[in-house]
PAPA-564180 format. One line per field, with one value per residue (C-alpha): y, x, z; residue in three letters. Coordinates in steps of 0.05 Angstrom, whole numbers, plus 5000, padded with zeros to 4 digits. Layout:
<rs>
c2 (Y,...)
c1 (X,...)
c3 (Z,...)
code (Ala,...)
</rs>
This chain:
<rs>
c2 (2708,2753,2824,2876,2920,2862,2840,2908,2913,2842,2828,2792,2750,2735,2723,2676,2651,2628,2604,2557,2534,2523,2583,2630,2699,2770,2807,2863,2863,2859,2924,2967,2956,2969,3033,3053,3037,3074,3142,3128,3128,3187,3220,3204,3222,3289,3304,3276,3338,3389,3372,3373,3434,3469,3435,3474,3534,3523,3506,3578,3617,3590,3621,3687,3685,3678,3643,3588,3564,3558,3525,3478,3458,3453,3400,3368,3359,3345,3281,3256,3249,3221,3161,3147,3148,3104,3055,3060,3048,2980,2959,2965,2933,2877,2867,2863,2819,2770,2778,2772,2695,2672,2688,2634,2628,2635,2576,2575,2595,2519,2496,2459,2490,2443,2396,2337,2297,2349,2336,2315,2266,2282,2209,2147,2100,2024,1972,1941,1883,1812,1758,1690,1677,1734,1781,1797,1857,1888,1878,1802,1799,1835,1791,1732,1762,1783,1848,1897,1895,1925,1908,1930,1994,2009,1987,2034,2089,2079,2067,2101,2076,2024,1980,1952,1900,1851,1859,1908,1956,1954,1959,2026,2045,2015,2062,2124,2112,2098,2159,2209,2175,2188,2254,2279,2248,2247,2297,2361,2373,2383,2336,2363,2329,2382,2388,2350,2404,2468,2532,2572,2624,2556,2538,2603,2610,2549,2557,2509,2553,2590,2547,2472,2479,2432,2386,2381,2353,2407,2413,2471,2485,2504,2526,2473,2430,2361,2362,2349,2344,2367,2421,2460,2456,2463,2515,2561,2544,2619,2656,2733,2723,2755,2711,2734,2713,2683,2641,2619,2559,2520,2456,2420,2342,2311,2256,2269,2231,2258,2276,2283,2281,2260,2290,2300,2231,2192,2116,2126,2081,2056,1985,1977,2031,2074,2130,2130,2186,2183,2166,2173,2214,2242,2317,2353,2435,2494,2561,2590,2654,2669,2662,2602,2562,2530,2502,2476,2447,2398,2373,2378,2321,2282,2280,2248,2199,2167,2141,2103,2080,2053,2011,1990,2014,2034,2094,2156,2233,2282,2355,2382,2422,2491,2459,2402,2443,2466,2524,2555,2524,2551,2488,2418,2343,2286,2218,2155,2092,2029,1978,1911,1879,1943,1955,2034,2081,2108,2181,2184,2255,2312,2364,2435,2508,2563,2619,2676,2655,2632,2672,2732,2694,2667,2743,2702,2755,2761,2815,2826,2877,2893,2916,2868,2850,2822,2744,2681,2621,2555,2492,2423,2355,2292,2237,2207,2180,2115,2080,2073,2059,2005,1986,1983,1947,1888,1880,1887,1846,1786,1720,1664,1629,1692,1710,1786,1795,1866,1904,1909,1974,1966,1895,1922,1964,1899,1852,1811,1791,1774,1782,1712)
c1 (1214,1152,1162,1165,1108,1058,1078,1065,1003,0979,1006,0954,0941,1019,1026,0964,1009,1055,1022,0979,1048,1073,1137,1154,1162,1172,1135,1144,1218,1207,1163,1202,1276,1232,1210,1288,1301,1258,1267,1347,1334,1286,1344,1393,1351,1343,1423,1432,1378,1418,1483,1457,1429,1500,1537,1498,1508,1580,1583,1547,1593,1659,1624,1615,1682,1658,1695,1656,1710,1659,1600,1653,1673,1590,1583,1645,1609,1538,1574,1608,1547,1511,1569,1554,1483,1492,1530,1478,1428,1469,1473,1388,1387,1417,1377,1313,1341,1360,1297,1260,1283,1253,1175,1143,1101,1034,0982,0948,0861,0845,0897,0856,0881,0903,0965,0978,0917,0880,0908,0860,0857,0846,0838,0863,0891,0879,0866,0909,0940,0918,0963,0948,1009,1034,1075,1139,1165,1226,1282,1265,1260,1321,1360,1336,1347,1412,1406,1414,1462,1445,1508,1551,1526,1532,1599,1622,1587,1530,1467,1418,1458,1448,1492,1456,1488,1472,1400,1389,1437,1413,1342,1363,1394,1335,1290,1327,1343,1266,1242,1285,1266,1194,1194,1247,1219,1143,1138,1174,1233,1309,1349,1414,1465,1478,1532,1508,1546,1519,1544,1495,1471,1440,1415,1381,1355,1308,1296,1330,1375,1375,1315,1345,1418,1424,1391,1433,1514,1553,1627,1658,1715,1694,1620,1583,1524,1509,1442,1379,1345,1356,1306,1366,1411,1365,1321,1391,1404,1366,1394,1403,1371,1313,1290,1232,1160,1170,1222,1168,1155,1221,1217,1282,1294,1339,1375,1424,1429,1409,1439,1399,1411,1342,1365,1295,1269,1305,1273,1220,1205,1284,1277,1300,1300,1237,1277,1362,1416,1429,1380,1368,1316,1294,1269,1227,1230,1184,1197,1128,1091,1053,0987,1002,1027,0967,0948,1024,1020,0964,1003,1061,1033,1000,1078,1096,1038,1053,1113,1069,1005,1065,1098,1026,1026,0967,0974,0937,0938,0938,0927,0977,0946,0981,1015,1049,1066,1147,1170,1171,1115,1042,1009,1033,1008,1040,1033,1037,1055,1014,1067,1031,1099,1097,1024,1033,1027,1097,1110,1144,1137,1117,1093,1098,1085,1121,1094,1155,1166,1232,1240,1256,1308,1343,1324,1299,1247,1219,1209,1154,1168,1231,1204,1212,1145,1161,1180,1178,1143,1181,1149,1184,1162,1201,1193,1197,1246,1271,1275,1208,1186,1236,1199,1130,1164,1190,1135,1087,1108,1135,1113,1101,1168,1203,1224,1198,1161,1198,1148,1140,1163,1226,1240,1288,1328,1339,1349,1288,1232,1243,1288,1316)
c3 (3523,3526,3504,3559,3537,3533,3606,3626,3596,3617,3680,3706,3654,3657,3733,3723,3668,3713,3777,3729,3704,3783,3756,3816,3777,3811,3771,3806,3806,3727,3731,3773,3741,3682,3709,3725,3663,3619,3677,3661,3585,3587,3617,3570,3518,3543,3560,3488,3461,3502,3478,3402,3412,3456,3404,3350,3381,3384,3321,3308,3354,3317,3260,3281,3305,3377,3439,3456,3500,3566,3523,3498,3577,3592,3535,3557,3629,3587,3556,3617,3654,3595,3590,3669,3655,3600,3643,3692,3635,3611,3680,3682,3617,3631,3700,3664,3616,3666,3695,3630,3624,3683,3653,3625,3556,3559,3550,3497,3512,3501,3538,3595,3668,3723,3731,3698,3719,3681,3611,3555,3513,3443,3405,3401,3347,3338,3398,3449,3419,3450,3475,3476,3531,3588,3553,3571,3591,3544,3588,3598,3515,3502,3553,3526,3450,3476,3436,3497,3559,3620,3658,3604,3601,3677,3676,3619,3638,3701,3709,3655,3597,3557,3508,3448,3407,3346,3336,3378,3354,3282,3301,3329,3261,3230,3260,3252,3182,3173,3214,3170,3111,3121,3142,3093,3030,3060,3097,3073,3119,3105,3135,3188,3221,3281,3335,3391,3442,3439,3472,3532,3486,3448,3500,3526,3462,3468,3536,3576,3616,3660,3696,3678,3680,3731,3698,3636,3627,3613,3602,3656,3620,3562,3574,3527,3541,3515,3477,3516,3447,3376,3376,3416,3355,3298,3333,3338,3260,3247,3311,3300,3228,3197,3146,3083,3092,3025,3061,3113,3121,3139,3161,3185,3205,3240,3281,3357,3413,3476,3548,3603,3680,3702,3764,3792,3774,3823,3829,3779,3718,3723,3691,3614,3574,3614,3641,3611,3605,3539,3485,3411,3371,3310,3319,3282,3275,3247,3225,3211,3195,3270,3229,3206,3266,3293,3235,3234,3304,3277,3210,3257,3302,3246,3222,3290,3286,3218,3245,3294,3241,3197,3256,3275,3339,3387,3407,3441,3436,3500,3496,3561,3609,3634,3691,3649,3603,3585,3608,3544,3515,3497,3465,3461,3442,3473,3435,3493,3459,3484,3516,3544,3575,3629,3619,3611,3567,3545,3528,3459,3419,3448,3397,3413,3388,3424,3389,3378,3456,3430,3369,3415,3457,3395,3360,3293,3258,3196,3143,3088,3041,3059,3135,3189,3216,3273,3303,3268,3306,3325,3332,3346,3350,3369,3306,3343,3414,3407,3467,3490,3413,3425,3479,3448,3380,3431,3471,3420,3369,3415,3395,3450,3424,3451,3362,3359,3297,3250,3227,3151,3143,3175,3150,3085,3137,3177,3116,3164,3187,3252,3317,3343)
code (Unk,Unk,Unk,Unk,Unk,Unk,Unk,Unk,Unk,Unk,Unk,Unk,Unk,Unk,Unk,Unk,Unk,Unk,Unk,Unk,Unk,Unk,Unk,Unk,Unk,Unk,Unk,Unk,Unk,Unk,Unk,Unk,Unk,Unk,Unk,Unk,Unk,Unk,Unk,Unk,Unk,Unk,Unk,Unk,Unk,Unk,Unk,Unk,Unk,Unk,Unk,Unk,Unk,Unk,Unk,Unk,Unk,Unk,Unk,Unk,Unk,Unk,Unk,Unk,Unk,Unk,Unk,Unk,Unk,Unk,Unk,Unk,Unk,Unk,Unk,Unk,Unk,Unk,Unk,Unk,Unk,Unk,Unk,Unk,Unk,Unk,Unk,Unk,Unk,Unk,Unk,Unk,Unk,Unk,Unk,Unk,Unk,Unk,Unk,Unk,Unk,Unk,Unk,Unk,Unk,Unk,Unk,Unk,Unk,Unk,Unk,Unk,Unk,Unk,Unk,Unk,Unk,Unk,Unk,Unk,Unk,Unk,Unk,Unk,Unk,Unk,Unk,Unk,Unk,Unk,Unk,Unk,Unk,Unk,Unk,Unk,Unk,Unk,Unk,Unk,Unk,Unk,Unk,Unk,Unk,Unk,Unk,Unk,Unk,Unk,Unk,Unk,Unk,Unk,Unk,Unk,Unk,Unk,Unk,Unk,Unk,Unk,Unk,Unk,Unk,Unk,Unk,Unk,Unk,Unk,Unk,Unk,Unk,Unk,Unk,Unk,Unk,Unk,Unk,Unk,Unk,Unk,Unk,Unk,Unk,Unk,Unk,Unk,Unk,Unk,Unk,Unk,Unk,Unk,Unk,Unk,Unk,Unk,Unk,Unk,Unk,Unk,Unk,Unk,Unk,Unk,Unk,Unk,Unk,Unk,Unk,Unk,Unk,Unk,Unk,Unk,Unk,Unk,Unk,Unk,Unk,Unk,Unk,Unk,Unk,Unk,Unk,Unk,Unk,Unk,Unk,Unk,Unk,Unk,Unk,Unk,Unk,Unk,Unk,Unk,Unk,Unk,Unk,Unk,Unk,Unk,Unk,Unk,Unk,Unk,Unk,Unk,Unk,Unk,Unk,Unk,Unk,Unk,Unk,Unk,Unk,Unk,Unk,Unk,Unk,Unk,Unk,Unk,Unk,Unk,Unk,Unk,Unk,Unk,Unk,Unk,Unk,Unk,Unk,Unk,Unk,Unk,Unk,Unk,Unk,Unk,Unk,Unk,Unk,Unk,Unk,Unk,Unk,Unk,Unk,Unk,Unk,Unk,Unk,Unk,Unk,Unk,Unk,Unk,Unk,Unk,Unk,Unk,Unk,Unk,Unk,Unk,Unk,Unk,Unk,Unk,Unk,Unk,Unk,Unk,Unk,Unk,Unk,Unk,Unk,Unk,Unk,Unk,Unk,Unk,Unk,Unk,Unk,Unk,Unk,Unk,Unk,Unk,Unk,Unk,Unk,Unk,Unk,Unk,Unk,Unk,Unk,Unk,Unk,Unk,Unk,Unk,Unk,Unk,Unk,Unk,Unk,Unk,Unk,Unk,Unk,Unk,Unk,Unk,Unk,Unk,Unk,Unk,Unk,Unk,Unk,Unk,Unk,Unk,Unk,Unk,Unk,Unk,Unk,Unk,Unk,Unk,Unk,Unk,Unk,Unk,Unk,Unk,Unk,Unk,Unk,Unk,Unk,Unk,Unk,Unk,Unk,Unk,Unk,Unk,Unk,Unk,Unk,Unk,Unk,Unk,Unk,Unk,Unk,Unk,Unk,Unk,Unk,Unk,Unk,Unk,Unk,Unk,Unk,Unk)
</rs>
């Protein structure tokens, strides 16, 4: 969340913050319960002096052998009416709290304004691959490979979820095992293995609720949520922690699958694996010094895109502008995955620096010296999604015979060199 003080001394540049990021946000509702808030507390404050200083004086009546019988009574009254003020106070508190996690981040100065159609593109890697036949699109491969099941998957648990089997199923294995390989013993991160439930302060924390609750699974009775992504779990590793700058930075890895409702994306991209319910990924996560995390955004997304130079895949780089951004997000990359079966490019990472946007939800500082200095600065990147890399990996590598060629890094997870 953004700190109180620096909303009320940038409001504008905050409520510009979130029109150019299309979230409705009363600011003003923010500034007056602030304004109640800090008149209650001021209040407090000062009942709090006058009953240290009638308590002195009690204290200096008893002494002299004085009745202080009547004082006694006044700071009796003095501390009831602080304890309703301070339940006021609470009451405030926990209004502007509320309040506080509807506000967006804030972009980024080169983040490029505008909606989706204005988001830039930064580079791109390697050429469209070349067919000498019409290439197929995955879900005709896979059927004919018989490594996925559409039906199957419907009928055990609806439509959005897919059954992989044979093939198919280890090439999903294949590629995890590979991603975590890479950026564990490449890259610098420590591997987890998190809970793929996580409980609503998680997901406050990250910023998922309260805006997209409706969007997730959650389980009623007891109050969890299935994972949208890993950066949920891993991002809540350091919650309520201050860690050491000398700590700084940590760098965390690691595999879930992932729930998520799609609720809003009703009748788009719904063939294959384009748009599914549930979904594996490998996640990437920074906990970084603020000055640093720029600089860590870059080598963050150069992480993400080794995954795709080693699978020889084309691929392109797009800088988000403000009003495609995430809610809590104040910078991001996406990488989009060249697939020539669909023709389209395929989102498959996003990379993403929230700044201490999160770090103050989740309350994860950092100290230097022995003084806390303030809030760390989470970045995540995905490293990457697998089902539209599947997608690309099938339709890429297809051979007119309707084999699909395994790339040479993944061939000794597969134990081969082709799909057939």
């Amino acid at each position: 969340m953004l700190a109180l003080k620096f909303i009320r001394e940038n409001v504008d540049a905050v409520r510009k913050a979130a029109e150019a990021k299309g979230e409705p946000v009363d600011l003003d509702a923010i500034l007056a319960a602030d304004e109640k808030r800090r008149k209650l507390l001021g209040e407090v404050e000062a009942l709090r002096n006058e009953r240290n200083a009638v308590s002195k004086k009690v204290g200096e009546m008893k002494k002299a052998g004085e009745d202080a019988s009547e004082i006694i009574a006044e700071v009796g009254k003095v501390g009831d009416k602080i304890q309703s003020l301070e339940g006021d106070l609470r009451g405030i508190e926990e209004e502007v709290n509320a309040l506080l996690l509807t506000v967006p981040n804030i972009p980024a100065d080169d983040v490029p304004e505008g909606d989706e159609t204005a988001n830039e593109l930064v580079k791109e890697v390697g050429e469209k691959k070349t067919f000498s036949f019409e290439p197929l699109p995955h879900w005709e491969l896979a059927e004919r490979l018989g490594i996925m099941d559409f039906g199957v998957g419907g009928k055990i648990a609806g439509s959005g979820f897919m059954f992989f089997r044979g093939a198919g199923a280890k090439l999903q294995r294949a590629l995890i095992t590979f991603m975590i390989d890479m950026h564990a013993g490449q890259h610098g991160y420590t591997e987890v293995y998190p809970p793929f439930l996580v409980n609503r302060e998680s997901m406050t924390g990250t910023g998922q609720l309260p805006k997209l609750e409706f969007d997730m699974y959650r389980l009623p009775e007891d109050d969890l949520f299935l994972i949208p992504t890993a950066e949920v779990p891993i991002t809540n590793i350091h919650r309520d922690e201050t860690l050491d700058e000398s700590e700084l930075p940590k760098y965390y890895c690691g595999y879930t699958a992932c729930f998520r409702r799609e609720a809003g994306a009703a009748g788009k991209d719904t063939r294959g694996l384009l748009r599914v319910h549930q979904f594996d990924k490998v996640e990437m996560v920074k906990f970084v010094a603020p000055e640093t995390s720029w600089d860590e955004l870059e080598s963050l997304l150069a992480n993400a895109e080794a995954v795709f130079q080693a699978l020889g895949l084309h691929y392109r780089v797009v800088k988000l502008a403000a009003g495609d951004l995430s809610f809590a997000g104040a910078k991001c990359y996406d990488i989009e995955v060249y697939a020539p079966g669909v023709d389209k490019y395929l989102e498959v990472s996003s990379c993403s620096n929230f700044t201490d946007f999160q770090a103050r939800r989740c309350n994860i500082g950092f100290r230097k010296g022995g003084k806390k200095q303030g809030f760390v600065h989470t970045l995540n990147g995905s490293g990457v999604a697998l089902p539209r890399t599947v997608v690309a990996l099938l339709e890429n590598y297809q051979r007119e015979d309707g084999t699909v060629e395994i790339p040479e890094v993944l061939r000794p997870y597969m134990g081969a060199d082709q799909i057939e």
